[in-house]
C-alpha positions in Angstrom: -18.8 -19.0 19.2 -17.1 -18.4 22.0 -15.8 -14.8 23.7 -12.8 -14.1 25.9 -12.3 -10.6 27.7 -9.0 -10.0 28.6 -9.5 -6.4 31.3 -6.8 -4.3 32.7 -7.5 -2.9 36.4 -6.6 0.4 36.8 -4.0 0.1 39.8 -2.2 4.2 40.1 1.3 4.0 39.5 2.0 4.9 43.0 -0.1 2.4 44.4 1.6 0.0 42.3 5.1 1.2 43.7 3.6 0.8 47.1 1.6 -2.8 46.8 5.5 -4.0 44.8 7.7 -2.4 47.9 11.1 -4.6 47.5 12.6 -6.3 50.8 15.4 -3.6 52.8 18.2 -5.3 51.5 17.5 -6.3 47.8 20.0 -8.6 46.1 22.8 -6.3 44.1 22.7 -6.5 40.3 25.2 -8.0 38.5 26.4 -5.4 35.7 28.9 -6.5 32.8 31.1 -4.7 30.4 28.4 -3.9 28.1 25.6 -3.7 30.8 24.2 -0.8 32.9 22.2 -1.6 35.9 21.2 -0.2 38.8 18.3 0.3 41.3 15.5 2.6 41.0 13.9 4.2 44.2 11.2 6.5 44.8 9.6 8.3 47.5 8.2 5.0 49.1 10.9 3.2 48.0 12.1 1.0 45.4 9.9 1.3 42.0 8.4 -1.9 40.2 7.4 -2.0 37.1 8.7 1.4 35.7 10.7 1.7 32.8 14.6 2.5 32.4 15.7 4.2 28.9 19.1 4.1 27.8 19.9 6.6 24.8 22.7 7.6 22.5 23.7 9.9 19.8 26.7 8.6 19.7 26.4 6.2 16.9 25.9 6.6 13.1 22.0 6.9 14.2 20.2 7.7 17.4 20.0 4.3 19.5 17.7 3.6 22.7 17.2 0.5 24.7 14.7 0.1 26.7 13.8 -2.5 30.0 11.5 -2.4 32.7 12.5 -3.3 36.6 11.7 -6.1 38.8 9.9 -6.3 42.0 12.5 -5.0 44.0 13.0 -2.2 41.4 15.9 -3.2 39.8 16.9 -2.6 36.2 19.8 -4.3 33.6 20.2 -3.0 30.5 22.0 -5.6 28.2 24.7 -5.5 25.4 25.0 -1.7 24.4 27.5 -0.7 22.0 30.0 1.4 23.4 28.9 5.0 24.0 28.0 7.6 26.1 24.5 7.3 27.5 21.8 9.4 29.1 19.9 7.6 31.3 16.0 8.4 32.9 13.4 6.7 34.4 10.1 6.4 33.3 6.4 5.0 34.5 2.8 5.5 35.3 2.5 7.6 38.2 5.8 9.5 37.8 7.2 12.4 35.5 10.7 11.7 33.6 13.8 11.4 36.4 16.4 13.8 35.3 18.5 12.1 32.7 21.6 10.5 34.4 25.2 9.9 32.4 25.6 6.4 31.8 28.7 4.1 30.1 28.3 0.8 29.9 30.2 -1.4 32.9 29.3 0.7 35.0 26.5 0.5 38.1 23.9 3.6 38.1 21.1 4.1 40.9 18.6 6.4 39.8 15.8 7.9 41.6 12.2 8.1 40.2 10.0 11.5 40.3 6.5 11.3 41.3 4.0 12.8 39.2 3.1 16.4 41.4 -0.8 15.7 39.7 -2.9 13.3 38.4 -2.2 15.8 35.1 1.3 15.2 34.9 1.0 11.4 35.2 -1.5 11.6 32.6 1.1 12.8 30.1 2.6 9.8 30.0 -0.6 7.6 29.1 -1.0 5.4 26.0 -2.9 7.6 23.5 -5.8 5.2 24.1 -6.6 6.7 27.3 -7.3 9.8 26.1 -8.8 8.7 22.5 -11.2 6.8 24.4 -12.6 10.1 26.1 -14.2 11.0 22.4 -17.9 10.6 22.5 -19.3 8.0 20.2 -23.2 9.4 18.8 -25.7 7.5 20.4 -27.5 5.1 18.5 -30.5 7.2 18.3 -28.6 9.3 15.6 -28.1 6.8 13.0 -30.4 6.4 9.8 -32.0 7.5 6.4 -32.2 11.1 8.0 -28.5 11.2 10.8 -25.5 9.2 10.2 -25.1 6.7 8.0 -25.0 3.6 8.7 -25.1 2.1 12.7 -23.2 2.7 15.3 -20.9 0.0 15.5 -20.5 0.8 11.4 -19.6 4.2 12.4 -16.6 3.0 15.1 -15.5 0.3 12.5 -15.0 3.1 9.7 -13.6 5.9 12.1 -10.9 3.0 13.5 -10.4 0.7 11.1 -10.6 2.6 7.4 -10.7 6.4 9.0 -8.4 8.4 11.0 -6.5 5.2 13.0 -5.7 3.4 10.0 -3.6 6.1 8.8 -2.6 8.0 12.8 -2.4 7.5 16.3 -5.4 9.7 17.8 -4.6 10.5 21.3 -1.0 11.9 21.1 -0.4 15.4 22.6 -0.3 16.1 18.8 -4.0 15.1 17.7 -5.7 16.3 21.1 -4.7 19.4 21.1 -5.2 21.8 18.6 -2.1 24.3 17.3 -2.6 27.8 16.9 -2.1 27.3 13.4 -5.3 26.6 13.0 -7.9 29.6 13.1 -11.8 29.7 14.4 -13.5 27.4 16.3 -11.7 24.2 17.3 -14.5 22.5 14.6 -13.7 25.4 12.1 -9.9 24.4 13.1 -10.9 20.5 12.9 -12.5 21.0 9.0 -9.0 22.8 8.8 -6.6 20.1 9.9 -8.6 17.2 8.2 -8.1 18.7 4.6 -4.3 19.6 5.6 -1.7 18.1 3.2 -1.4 15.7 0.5 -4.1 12.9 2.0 -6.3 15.5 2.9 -8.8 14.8 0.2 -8.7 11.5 1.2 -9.6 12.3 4.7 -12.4 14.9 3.7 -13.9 11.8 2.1 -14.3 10.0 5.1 -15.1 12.2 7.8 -17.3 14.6 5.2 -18.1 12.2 2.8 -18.9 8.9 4.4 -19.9 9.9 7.7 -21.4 13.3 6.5 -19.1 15.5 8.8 -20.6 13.8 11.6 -17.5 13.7 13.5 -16.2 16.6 13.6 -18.5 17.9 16.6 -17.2 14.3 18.8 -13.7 15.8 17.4 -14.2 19.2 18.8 -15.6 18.7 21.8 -13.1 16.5 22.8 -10.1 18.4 22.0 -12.4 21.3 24.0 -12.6 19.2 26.7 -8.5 18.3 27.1 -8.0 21.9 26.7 -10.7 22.6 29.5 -8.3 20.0 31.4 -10.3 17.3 31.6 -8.8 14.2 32.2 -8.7 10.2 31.1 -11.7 7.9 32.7 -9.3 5.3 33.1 -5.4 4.7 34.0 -3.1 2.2 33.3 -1.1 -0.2 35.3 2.2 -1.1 35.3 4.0 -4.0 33.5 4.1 -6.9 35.1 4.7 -10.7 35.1 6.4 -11.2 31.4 5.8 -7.8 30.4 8.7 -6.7 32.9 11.1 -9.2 30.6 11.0 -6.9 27.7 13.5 -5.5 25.9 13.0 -3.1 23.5 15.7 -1.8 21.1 14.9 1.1 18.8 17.0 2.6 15.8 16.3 5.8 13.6 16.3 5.2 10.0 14.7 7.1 6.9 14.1 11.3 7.3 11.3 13.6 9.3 9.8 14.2 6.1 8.8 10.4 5.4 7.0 7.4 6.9 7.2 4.0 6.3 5.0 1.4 6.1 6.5 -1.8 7.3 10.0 -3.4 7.4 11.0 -6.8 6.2 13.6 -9.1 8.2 12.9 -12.6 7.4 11.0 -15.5 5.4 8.3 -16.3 7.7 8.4 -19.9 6.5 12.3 -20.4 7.7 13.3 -17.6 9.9 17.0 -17.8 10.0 16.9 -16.1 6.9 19.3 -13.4 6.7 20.2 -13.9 10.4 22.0 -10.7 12.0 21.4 -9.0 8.5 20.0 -5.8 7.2 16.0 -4.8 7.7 14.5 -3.0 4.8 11.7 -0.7 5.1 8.6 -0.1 2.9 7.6 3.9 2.2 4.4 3.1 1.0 3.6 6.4 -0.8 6.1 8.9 1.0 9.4 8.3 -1.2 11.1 6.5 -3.9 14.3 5.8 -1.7 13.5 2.8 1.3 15.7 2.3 4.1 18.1 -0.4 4.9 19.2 -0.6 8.7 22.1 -2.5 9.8 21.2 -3.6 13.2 25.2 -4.6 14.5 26.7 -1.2 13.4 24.0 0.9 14.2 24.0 2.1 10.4 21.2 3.6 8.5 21.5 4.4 4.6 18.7 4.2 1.5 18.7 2.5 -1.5 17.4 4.3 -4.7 14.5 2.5 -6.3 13.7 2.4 -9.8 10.8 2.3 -12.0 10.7 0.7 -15.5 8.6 3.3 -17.6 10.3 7.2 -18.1 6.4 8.0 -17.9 6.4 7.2 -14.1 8.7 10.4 -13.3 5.7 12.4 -14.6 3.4 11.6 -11.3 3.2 10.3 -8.2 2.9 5.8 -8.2 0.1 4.4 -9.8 -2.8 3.9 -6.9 -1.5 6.5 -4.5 -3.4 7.6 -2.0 -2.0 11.2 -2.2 -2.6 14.3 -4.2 -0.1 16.0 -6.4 -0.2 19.2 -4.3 -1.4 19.5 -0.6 -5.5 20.3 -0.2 -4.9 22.5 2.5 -2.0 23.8 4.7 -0.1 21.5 7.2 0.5 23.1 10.6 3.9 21.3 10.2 4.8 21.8 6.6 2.8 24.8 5.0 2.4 24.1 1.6 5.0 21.8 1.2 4.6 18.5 -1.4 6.6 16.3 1.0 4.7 12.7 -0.5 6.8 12.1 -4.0 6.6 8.3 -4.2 6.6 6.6 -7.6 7.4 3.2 -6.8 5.0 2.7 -3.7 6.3 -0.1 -2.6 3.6 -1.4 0.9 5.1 -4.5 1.4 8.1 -6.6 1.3 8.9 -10.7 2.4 12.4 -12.2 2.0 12.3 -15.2 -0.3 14.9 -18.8 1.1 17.6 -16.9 -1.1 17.5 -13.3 0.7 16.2 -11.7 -2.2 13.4 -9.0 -1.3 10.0 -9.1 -3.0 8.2 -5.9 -2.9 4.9 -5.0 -4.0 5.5 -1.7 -5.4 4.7 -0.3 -9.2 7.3 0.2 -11.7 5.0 1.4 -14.4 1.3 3.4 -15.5 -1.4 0.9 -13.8 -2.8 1.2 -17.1 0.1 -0.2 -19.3 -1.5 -3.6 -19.1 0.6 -6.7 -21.1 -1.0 -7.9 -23.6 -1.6 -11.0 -21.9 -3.7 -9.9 -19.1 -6.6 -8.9 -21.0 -9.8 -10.3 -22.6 -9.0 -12.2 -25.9 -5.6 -13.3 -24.5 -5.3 -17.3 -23.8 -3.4 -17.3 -20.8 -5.7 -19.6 -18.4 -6.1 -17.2 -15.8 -7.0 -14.0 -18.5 -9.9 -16.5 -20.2 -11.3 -17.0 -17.0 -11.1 -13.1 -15.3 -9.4 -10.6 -18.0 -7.6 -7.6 -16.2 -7.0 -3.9 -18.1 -5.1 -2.2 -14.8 -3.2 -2.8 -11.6 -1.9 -0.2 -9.6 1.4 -2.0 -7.8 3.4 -5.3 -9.2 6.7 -6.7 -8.0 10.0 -5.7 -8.0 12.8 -7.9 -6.8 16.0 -6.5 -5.1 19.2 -9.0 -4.4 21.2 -7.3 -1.5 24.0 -9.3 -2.6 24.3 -7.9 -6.0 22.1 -4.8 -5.3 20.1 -5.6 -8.4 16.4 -4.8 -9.0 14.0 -7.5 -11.6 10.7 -6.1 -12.4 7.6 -8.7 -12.5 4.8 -7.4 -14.6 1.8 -9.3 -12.6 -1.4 -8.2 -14.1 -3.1 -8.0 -10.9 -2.2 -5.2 -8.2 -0.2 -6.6 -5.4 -0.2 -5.3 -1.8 0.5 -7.6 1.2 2.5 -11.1 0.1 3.6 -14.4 1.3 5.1 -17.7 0.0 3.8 -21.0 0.3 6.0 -24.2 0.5 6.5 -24.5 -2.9 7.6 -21.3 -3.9 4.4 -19.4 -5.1 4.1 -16.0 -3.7 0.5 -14.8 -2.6 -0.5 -11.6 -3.3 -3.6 -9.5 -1.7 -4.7 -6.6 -3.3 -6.2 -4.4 -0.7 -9.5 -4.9 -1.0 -9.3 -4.2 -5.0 -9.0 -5.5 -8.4 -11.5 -8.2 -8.2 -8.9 -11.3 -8.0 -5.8 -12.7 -5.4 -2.8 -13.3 -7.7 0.4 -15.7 -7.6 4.0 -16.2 -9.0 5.9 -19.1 -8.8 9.2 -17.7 -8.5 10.4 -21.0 -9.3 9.2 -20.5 -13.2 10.3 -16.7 -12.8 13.8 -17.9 -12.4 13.9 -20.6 -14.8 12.5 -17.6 -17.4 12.2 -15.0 -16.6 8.7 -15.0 -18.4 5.8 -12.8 -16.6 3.4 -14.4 -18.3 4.6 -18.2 -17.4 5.1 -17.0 -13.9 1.9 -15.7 -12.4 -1.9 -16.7 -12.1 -5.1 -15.3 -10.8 -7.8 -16.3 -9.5 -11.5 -14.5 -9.2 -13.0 -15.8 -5.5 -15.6 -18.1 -6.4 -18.0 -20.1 -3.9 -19.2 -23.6 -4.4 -22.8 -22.1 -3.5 -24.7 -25.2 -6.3 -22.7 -27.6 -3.9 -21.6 -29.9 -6.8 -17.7 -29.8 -5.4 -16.1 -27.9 -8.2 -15.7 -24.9 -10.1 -18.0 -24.2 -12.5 -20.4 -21.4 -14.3 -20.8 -18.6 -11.4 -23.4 -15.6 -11.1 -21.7 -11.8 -10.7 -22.1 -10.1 -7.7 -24.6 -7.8 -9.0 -27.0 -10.8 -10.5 -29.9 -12.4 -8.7 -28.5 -15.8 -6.8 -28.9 -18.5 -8.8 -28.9 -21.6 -6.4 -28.1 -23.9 -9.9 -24.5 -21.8 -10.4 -21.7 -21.2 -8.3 -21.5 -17.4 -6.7 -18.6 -14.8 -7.0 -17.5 -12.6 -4.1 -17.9 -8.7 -5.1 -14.5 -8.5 -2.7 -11.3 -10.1 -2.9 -8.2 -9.9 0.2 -7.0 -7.2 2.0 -4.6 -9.6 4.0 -3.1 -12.7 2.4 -1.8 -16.0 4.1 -0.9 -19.4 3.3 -2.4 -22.5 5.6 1.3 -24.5 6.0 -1.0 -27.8 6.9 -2.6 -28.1 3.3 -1.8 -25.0 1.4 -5.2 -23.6 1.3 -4.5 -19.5 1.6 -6.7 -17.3 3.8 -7.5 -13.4 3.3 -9.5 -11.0 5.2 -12.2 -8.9 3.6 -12.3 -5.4 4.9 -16.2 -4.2 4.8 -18.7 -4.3 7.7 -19.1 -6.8 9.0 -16.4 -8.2 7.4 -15.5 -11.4 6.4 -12.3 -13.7 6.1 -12.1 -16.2 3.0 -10.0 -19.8 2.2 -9.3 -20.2 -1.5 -8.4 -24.3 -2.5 -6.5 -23.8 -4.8 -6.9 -27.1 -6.0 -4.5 -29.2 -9.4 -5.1 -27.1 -11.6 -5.6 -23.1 -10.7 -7.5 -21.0 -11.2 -9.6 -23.0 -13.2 -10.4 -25.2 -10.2 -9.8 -22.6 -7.6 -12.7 -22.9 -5.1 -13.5 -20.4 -2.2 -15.4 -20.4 1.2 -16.5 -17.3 2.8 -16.8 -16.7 6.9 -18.6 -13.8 8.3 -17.4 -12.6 11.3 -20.2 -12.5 13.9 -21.2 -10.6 16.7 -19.9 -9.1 19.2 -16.9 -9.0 16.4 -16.7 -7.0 13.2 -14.2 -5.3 10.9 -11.3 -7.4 9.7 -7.8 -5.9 8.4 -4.6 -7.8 8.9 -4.5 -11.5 9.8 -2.8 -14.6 9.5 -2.8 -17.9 10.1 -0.9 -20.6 12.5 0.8 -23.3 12.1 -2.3 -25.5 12.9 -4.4 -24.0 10.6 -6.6 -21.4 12.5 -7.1 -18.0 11.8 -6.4 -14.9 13.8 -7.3 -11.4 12.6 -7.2 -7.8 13.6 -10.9 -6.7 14.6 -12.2 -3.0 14.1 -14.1 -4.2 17.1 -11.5 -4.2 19.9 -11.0 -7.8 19.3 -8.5 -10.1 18.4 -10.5 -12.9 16.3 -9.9 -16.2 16.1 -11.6 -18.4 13.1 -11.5 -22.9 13.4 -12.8 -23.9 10.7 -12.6 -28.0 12.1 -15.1 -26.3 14.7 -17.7 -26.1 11.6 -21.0 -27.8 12.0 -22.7 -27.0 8.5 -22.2 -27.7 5.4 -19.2 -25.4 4.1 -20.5 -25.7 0.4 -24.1 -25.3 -0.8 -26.7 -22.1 -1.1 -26.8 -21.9 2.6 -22.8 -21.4 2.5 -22.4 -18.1 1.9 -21.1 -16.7 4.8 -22.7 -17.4 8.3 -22.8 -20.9 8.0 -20.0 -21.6 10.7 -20.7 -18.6 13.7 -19.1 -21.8 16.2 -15.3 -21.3 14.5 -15.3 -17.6 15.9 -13.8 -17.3 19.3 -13.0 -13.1 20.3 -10.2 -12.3 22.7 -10.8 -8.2 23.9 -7.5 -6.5 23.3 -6.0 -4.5 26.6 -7.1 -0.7 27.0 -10.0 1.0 28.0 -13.1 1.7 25.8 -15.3 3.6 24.9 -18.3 5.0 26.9 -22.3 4.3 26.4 -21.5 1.4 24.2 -21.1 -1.3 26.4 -17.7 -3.3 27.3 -15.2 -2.8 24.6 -11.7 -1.6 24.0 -10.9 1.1 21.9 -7.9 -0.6 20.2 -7.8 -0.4 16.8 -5.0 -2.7 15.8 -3.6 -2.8 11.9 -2.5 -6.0 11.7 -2.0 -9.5 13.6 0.8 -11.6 12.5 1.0 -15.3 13.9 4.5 -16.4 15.1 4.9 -19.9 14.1 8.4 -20.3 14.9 9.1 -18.9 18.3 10.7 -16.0 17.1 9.9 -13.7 19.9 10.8 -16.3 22.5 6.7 -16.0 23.7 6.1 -20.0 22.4 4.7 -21.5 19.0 2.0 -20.4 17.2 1.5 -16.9 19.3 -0.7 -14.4 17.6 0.9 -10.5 17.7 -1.5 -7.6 16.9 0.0 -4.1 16.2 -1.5 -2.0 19.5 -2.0 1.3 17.0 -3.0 3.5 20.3 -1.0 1.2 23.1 2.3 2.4 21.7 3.5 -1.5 20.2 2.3 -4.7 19.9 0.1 -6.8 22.0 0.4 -10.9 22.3 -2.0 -13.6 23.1 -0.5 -16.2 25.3 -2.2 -18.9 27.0 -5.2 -17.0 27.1 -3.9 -13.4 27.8 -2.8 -10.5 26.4 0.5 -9.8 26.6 1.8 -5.6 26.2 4.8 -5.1 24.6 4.9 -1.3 24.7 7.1 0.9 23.1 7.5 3.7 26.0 9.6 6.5 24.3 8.8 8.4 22.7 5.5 8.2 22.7 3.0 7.9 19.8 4.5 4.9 18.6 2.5 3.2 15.8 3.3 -0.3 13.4 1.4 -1.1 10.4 2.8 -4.6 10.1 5.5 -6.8 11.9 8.0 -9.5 11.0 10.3 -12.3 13.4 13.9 -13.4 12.6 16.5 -15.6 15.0 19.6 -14.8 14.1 21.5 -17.6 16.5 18.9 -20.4 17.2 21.1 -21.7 19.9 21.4 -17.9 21.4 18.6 -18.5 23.5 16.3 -15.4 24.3 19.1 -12.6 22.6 19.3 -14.9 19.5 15.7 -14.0 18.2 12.9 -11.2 18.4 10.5 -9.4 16.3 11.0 -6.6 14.2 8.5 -3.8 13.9 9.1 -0.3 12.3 6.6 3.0 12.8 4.0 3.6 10.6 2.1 6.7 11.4 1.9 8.9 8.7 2.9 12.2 10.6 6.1 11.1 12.4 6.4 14.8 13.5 3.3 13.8 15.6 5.1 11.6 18.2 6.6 13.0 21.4 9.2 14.9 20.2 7.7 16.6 17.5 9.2 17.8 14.0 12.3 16.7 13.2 11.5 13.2 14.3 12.4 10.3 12.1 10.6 6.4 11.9 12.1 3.8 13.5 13.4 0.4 13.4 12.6 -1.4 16.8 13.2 -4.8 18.0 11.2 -6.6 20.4 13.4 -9.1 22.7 11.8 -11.3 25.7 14.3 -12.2 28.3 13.5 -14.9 30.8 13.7 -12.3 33.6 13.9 -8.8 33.8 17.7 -8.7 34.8 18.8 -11.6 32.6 22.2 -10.6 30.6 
């Protein structure tokens, strides 16, 4: 097991503009028709490293680009649609330059504002800077009698399951407490926690699970901010290929609504659906998702249906909401704003453009016939089913057509292999990881034909195959094979040998490779990997093209998992889980940590997605983690992290990411990734209510004034 740290210093913005001071006479910037460019100065003179937003209202939905200037502090902003612009500088040691009128053509010097105070800089810190001022109990107040659990179980559930799974904690929003609220800022913290739809969800974490534990950390640190205090730590600028970014953002969907995810691509061949339409996942917030038409700037929905008249009774089978809000939301009263039927959480574009979405068309308990004991379908014999809470639903874009594929497992995150099967997780629920061979689904259109399921079941007698297996709950029986009480929360398919990989989301955690093998599931076979120290808490992962593992890691880590690295036996009764510690290698995601518990990061990222095809223009086989308090998505690259921040407005947060090149011989502005937010509250990022999610795509130039 090997560990990597990659650490940011915590050079001032100033100092930054000072130790980057750009030659007298810096070269002029070449600015095109569709370009604006320019050189930005400050009090010491030209500023490195700071960002330069372009935005627009102009167009059927607000558009932004974003870039970040050279060493000699100048700035191009490429191919904008023609409009009228407002133009502002902004970076770590400064507050926002006045916003400039900008056209595209046209040249436009603009001069940075230093920060007056260290407070005013501070305002434009990731959220991680202040999130990681919260106070994590020490471990003396963990056991039968205090908190349950440890105290690297408490961060794992309070970052990974709790409040960052769902929010970015650290906004302006989250640290500061409204005057909607009444009390104490705990009486005020019990009162924001059971606000809305999700607020019984939330009471069962934070006063359930951790038995109300943290709301005295969440108190006195929002009494602390309001006291003044200030981050530990502060950030440094972008630099090296951070300064090649190019960030494009587009609104889509309402202020009412989040989304999940967005799909853009097949991950297997990426030129799928080049320059076309994203579609956004709502998750539980609506039964409309989005469609965003990147060339003409054009935002509409699409109105999804659901098979069953009984489904307009309720909210979506599985839904995390309740019929009518808990408590008040300082934003919305008493408003029901969460209406989702459908509840579709992922999508993945099949070779043909079509868009699979796991998303539920009828009652979770209007189970075929077919999926339950008694039924001889091979997969029912083996693991009968009586409920799942999301299945698929197929939408043609072409024809604007919807199929509805009654799986009798609940779907939630998806991908194909090479042959056409599509993997299915099911977040961490319903005891098995299902397939369809779309192949057989259009030949027949047959459910039943289609799909199979398979229970996870370890090899732990050693004899090489699948046989008799001992429950979870039972005794081990050496003599019999042993069956995981989990199944995935993430799903991926190894393209060397079409194994397919899942995370399980517990403490420690654990990630899993099911063999299919000839014949599934009946000679399905599974291997389990713990994830050891200093790492814990998987959620999204995938896998590379080379057949290693990366994961997200409630830990502050970005895992890695070899299994050629492995030493033991990886079958057996010693196999059932820490049987290869050497596969792990842990790479420490960028932003500070918490205090009193050693070196960490606070970073709590949702999801890593492996880029096998160079779509971001960052190489081959580059893992991408959602930064969920670092405003985007961070990159491993040789070795180091890589930001890709999002800089306005602030509070950005992604659930899940997807790559596409539209031109492969378009060379850096023929590919990118594709991201959308995912927070929960939109009206929590800078800007407030009224905000709507985005669509943004991530482009890397090969220098920051490349056109």
């Amino acid at each position: 097991m090997s560990i990597k740290r990659i650490l940011l210093s915590t050079v001032t913005g100033a100092g930054c503009a000072a130790l980057l001071a750009a030659p007298a006479f810096a070269q002029a910037v070449q600015v095109n028709n569709n370009d604006i460019g320019g050189t930005v100065t400050g009090p010491s003179g030209p500023e490195a490293g700071v960002w330069v937003i372009a935005e627009t209202m102009d167009l059927p939905t607000r558009y932004a680009k974003m870039v970040v200037t050279d060493d000699q502090g100048r700035y191009l902003v490429p191919d904008l649609p023609k409009a009228n612009y407002k133009v502002w500088v902004r970076g770590y040691g400064l507050v926002d330059s006045p916003k400039a009128d900008g056209t595209p053509g046209k040249a436009l010097n603009l001069t940075a504002v230093k920060a007056p105070n260290e407070a005013a800089a501070a305002q434009y810190y990731p959220a991680i800077y202040w999130y990681t001022m919260m106070k994590i109990p020490e471990t003396s107040q963990f056991g039968a009698k205090g908190i349950p659990g440890n105290q690297p179980a408490y961060v794992n559930l309070m970052k990974n399951n709790g409040c960052v799974g769902c929010h970015q904690l650290g906004t302006k929003a989250t640290r500061t407490l409204p005057d909607f609220w009444k009390g104490s800022s705990k009486d005020a913290w019990v009162q924001r926690i059971q606000a809305g739809q999700a607020g019984e969800l939330m009471v069962n974490i934070v006063a359930g699970q951790l038995n109300a534990a943290p709301l005295a950390y969440l108190s006195d640190w929002t009494d602390r901010v309001a006291r003044g205090e200030l981050p530990h730590a502060t950030p440094k600028r972008p630099e090296g290929i951070e300064r090649n970014i190019v960030v494009t953002t587009w609104d889509w969907s309402d202020p009412q609504h989040y989304l999940h995810d967005l799909a853009a691509s097949d991950k297997r061949n990426p030129t799928v659906n080049g320059n076309g339409p994203l579609f956004g996942q709502p998750e539980y917030s609506m039964d409309y998702f989005p469609v965003l038409d990147p060339k003409t700037s054009t935002a509409n929905e699409v109105k999804a249906p659901v098979r069953d008249a009984d489904m307009h009774e309720m909210l979506g089978p599985g839904h995390a909401a309740m019929e009518k809000p808990l408590g008040p939301s300082a934003y919305w009263g008493d408003e029901k704003i969460w209406t989702a039927h459908f509840n579709n959480h992922n999508a993945t574009l099949d070779s043909k453009g079509r868009v699979w979405m796991t998303a539920a068309f009828r009652d979770q308990k209007n189970e075929p016939a077919f999926c339950k004991q008694g039924s001889d379908h091979p997969s029912a014999k083996l693991a009968p089913l009586t409920s799942s809470d999301r299945m698929l639903i197929v939408y043609d874009p072409k024809t604007q057509k919807f199929e509805f594929v009654d799986t009798c497992f609940t779907t939630h995150h998806l991908n194909f292999d090479a042959n056409d099967r599509l993997w299915t997780s099911s977040g961490g629920g319903g005891g098995v990881v299902g397939w369809v061979d779309t192949k057989v689904w259009d030949q027949t259109h047959d459910a039943a034909k289609a799909q199979g399921w398979t229970a996870l079941v370890v090899d732990s007698n050693g004899d090489g195959k699948r046989g008799e297996y001992t429950e979870p709950n039972q005794p081990f029986d050496p003599s019999k094979d042993r069956r995981l009480g989990q199944v995935f929360y993430a799903v991926s398919v190894n393209p060397v040998d079409g194994t397919v990989w899942g995370t399980i989301r517990n403490y420690p955690g654990s990630i899993v490779r099911i063999n299919p093998g000839p014949n599934p599931p009946e000679t399905a076979l599974s291997e389990v990997y713990n994830v050891p120290m200093p790492g814990y808490g998987p959620r999204g992962g995938d896998i590379d093209s080379k057949g290693v593992y990366w994961a997200s890691l409630g830990s502050g880590h970005l895992g890695s998992f070899d299994r050629s690295k492995c030493k033991a036996p990886l079958n057996g009764p010693k196999a059932l889980g820490d049987q290869c510690p050497e596969g792990w290698s842990f790479y420490q995601y960028p932003g500070p940590g918490f205090e009193g518990i050693g070196e960490n990061s606070a970073e709590s990222s949702y999801y890593t997605w492996v880029d096998q095809h160079n779509t971001s223009g960052l190489g081959n086989d580059v893992p991408v983690s959602t930064a969920n308090l670092m405003d985007g998505l961070a990159a491993l690259k040789d070795g180091k992290m890589i930001s890709l921040r999002i800089p306005y407005p602030m509070g950005f947060f992604a659930k899940g990411l997807d790559g596409r090149i539209d031109d492969p011989n378009g060379g850096w502005k023929g590919r990118g990734l594709w991201v959308s937010s995912g927070d929960r509250a939109p009206w929590q990022t800078e800007g407030g209510k009224g905000n709507r999610p985005m669509a943004v795509h991530f482009q890397v130039r090969p220098n920051p004034l490349a056109d």
